[in-house]
C-alpha positions as CSV (number, residue, x, y, z in Angstrom):
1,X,-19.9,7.1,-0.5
2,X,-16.5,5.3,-1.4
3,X,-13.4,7.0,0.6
4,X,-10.8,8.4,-1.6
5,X,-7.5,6.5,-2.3
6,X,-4.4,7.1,-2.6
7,X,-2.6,4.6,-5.1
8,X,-1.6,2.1,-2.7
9,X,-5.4,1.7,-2.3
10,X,-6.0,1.4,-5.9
11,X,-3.4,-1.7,-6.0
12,X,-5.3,-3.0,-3.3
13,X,-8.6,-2.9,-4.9
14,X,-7.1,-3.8,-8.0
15,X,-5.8,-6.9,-7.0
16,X,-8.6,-8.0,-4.0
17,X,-6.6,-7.3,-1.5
18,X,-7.7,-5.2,1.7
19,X,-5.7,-3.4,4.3
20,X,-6.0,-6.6,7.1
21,X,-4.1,-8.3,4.2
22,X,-1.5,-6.0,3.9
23,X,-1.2,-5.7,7.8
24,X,-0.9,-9.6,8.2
25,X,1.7,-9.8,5.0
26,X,4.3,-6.8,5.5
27,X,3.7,-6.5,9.9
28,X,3.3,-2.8,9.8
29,X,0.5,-1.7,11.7
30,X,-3.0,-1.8,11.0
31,X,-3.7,3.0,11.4
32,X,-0.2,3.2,9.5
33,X,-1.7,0.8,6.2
34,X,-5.5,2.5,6.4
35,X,-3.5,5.9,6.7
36,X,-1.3,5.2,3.8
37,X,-4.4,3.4,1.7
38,X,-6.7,6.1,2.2
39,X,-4.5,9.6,1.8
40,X,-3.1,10.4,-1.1
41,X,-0.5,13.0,0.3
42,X,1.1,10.5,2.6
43,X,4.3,9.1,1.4
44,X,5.5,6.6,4.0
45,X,9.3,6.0,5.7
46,X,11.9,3.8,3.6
47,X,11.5,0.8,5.9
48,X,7.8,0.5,5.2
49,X,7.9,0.8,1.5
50,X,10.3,-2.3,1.7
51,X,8.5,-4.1,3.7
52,X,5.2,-2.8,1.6
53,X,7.0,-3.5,-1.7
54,X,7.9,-6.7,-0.3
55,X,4.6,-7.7,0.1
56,X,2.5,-6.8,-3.1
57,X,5.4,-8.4,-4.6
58,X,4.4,-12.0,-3.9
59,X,0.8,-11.0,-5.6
60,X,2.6,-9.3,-8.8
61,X,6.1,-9.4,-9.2
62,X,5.8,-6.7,-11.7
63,X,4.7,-4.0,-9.3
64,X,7.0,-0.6,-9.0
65,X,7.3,1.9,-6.6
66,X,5.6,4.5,-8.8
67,X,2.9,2.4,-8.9
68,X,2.2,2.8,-5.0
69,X,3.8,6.3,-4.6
70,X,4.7,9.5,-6.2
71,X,8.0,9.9,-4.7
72,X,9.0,13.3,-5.4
């Protein structure tokens, strides 16, 4: 049975990425990626979505913010 994602874990998938790549890219650690990959209802602190946006950036420039997070 496939864990749920959160939208961050759809880009990953999306793009054949997986959470050791994301750790290695943007140097946040490994629990605070799976956490944010894997629940929904997290929404991460403003230095890790830099550092996050950063990342998926060199993959597709193109990516926004709303399409990681709902930032309400």
């Amino acid at each position: 049975m496939e864990q749920k994602r959160s939208k961050l874990g759809m880009w990953l998938k999306q793009h054949n990425k997986d959470t050791d790549w994301l750790t290695r890219t943007s140097g946040i650690e490994r629990q605070t990626i799976e956490e944010l990959a894997y629940n929904p209802n997290k929404n991460p602190r403003m230095i890790c979505i830099r550092k996050i946006l950063y990342a998926v950036k060199k993959v597709d420039p193109t990516t926004k913010l709303s399409d990681l997070w709902d930032m309400n």
